[in-house]
C-alpha positions, 0 to 999 in steps of 0.5 A: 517516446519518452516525454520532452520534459522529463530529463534521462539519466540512462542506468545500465548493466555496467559502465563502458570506457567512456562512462556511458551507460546503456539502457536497460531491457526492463519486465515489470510483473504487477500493475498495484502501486509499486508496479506503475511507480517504477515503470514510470521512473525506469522508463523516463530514465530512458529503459525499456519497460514492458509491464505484465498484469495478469488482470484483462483490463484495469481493476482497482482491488481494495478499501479506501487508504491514508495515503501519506506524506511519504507517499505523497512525495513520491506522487511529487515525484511523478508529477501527478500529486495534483491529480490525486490530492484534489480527489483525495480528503485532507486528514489532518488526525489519528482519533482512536476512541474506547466504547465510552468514547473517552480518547485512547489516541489523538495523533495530529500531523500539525505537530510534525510541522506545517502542511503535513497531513494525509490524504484519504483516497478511493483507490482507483484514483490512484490507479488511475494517474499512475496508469496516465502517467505510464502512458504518458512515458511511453510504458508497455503494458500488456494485459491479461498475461500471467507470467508463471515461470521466469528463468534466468539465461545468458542473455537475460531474464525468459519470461513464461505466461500462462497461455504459453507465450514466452519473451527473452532477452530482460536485463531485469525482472522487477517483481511487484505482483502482491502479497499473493506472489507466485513468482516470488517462491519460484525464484528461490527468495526466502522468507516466511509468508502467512496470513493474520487470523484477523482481517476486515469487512469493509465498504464504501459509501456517500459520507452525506455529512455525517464523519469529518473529513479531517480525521481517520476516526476509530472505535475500539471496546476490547480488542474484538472489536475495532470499527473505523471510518475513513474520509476517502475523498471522492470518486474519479467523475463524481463529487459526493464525498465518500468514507470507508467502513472498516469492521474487524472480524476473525476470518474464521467466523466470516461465513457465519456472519454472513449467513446471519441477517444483513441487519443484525450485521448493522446492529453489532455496528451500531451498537458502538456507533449510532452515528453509522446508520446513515452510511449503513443504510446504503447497503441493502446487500450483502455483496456489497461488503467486502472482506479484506485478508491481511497478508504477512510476508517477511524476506531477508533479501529483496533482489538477487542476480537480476530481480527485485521484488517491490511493494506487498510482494516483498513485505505485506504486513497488518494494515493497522499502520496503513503503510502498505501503499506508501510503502509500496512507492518509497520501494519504486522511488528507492529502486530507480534513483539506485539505478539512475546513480549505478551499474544494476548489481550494485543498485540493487544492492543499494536498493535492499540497504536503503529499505531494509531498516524501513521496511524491518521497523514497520514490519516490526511495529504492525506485528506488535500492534495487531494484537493490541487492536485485532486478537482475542488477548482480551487481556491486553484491554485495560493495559492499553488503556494505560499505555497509551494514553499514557505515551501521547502524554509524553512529548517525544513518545507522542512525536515518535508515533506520529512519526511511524503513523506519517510513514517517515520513519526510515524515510529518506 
């Protein structure tokens, strides 16, 4: 059932003569972010919403995110911002500091207006009040089904999963499945689809008082080495503030780090920051740090006769923005007021128009800045250093890139 107080505003295939429009049969393959947000949206609207995740159970992948005012509007949306903030660590500044720790970058929300600021998050938090708010709505979930194949008939979308099982009769495919996407080459959307040379390791750990909590707080010294610690508020059932570490590497020289000694790993980190020992203290293995890959996908169009294609599975890019969940929210939010206002094939074409600029200038941007924080073009260094400190010195380069950092530009 859908809840009583969420009011239904049906979309559908086209309008009848009354201008009555019929719910539509709705598959969801992906249960990230965008996934959850959608199905949730679609089916208070009144939709049928069926949601495949390949995973047997919930399991939240991922380091600790700065969820931001984009993506909190969108938790507004759904009604579960309270659930969530309260869990979350309020960051309030972007500080970026050199090996001497003179300032490269100070960005603060404050000067965006009053109230704004981001939210560090531990991401099953997430997870899980969008998984509650799924439930309440009514969605279904069926776990452990990978869809494989998806084919288009007369009557609609014919879904495959992986152990033979096949479902018909979908009005829409909704494909929301990562940056790792299947689904998405085999139904013939074009683009390009490569990964960074550059990733992350990263862990999580009890901040036990040692990093503010109002800053997402960088260290760089050339642009091999970029080291940072975000406040991640704190754990679903605990109260133990929490803070993650996040160390670049060359992916390449991944398993030659590991093979070293835990501790020499702890050294190269303490070596630009002492104040790390504590929170490197509580890893005494090495599985327990984990490494992050940055995806990169780029696509000239997001739907075609019946299919959309949301979140990292249509734009996975350098976190150096750390865009990819609020990103991944504004898409489901974009696609459901699109088909609460229109017949599909028009909303879906809506849909692409109103994220296509959004979604081309953070892709642009997160490209143009990796390099300058995580490459070996040492060279780039020194300019850095004078860029920008040089751009948050003037009043409206400042303000812009809070802007990009708050997620709002392109924002509607």
């Amino acid at each position: 059932m859908v809840p009583r107080k969420h009011k239904l505003a049906g979309s559908g295939q086209g309008w009848s003569i009354c201008g009555v429009r019929k719910a539509l049969r709705i598959a969801i393959v992906g249960c990230g972010s965008a996934g959850p947000a959608a199905a949730t949206l679609l089916r208070r609207q009144g939709h049928d919403v069926v949601l495949f995740e390949r995973a047997p159970e919930c399991r939240p992948v991922g380091a600790g995110f700065l969820l931001q005012p984009s993506g909190m509007a969108v938790l507004r949306e759904l009604g579960i911002d309270g659930g969530v903030l309260a869990r979350g660590a309020k960051v309030e500044r972007l500080h970026v500091v050199d090996r001497e720790g003179r300032d490269l970058l100070d960005l603060r929300y404050a000067e965006l207006g009053d109230g704004l600021h981001g939210i560090g998050l531990h991401r099953p938090v997430l997870l899980h009040f969008l998984l509650e708010a799924m439930g309440e709505a009514g969605v279904e979930v069926r776990w452990g089904c990978e869809i494989t194949a998806a084919v288009r008939e007369p009557d609609g979308w014919r879904l495959q999963a992986a152990g033979g099982a096949v479902e018909r009769g979908f009005d829409l495919l909704v494909i929301a499945d990562g940056a790792r996407s299947a689904l998405r080459g085999r139904l013939g959307f074009r683009g390009t689809d490569r990964g960074y040379p550059w990733g992350a390791h990263w862990f999580i750990g009890e901040n036990r008082g040692v990093f503010p909590e109002s800053e997402l707080y960088q260290i760089v010294h050339g642009t091999r080495r970029l080291l940072g610690f975000l406040a991640t508020g704190t754990e679903l059932h605990a109260s133990a503030p929490l803070v993650s570490l996040f160390w670049s590497i060359k992916l390449a020289d991944d398993a030659a780090i590991r093979a070293r000694p835990l501790d020499a790993w702890k050294q190269d980190i303490l070596h630009l920051c002492p104040r790390a020992k504590v929170l490197l203290s509580q890893i005494t293995d090495w599985s327990q740090v984990l490494t992050a890959r940055y995806g990169d996908v780029a696509m000239s169009r997001w739907h075609g006769d019946g299919v959309v294609v949301l979140g990292d599975a249509g734009h996975a890019m350098s976190p150096q923005l750390g865009q990819g969940v609020n990103l991944a929210l504004a898409d489901a939010s974009c696609l459901a007021k699109a088909l609460a206002e229109l017949p599909m094939p028009d909303a879906l074409a809506r849909y692409s128009r109103e994220r296509r600029f959004a979604l081309a200038y953070y892709r642009f941007a997160s490209r143009q800045l990796t390099p300058w924080f995580q490459s070996d073009h040492e060279f780039l260094s020194p300019l850095r250093q004078v860029l920008f400190r040089g751009m948050q010195h003037l009043g409206p380069a400042r303000r812009f890139m809070t802007r990009t950092m708050a997620g709002l530009v392109g924002f509607r």
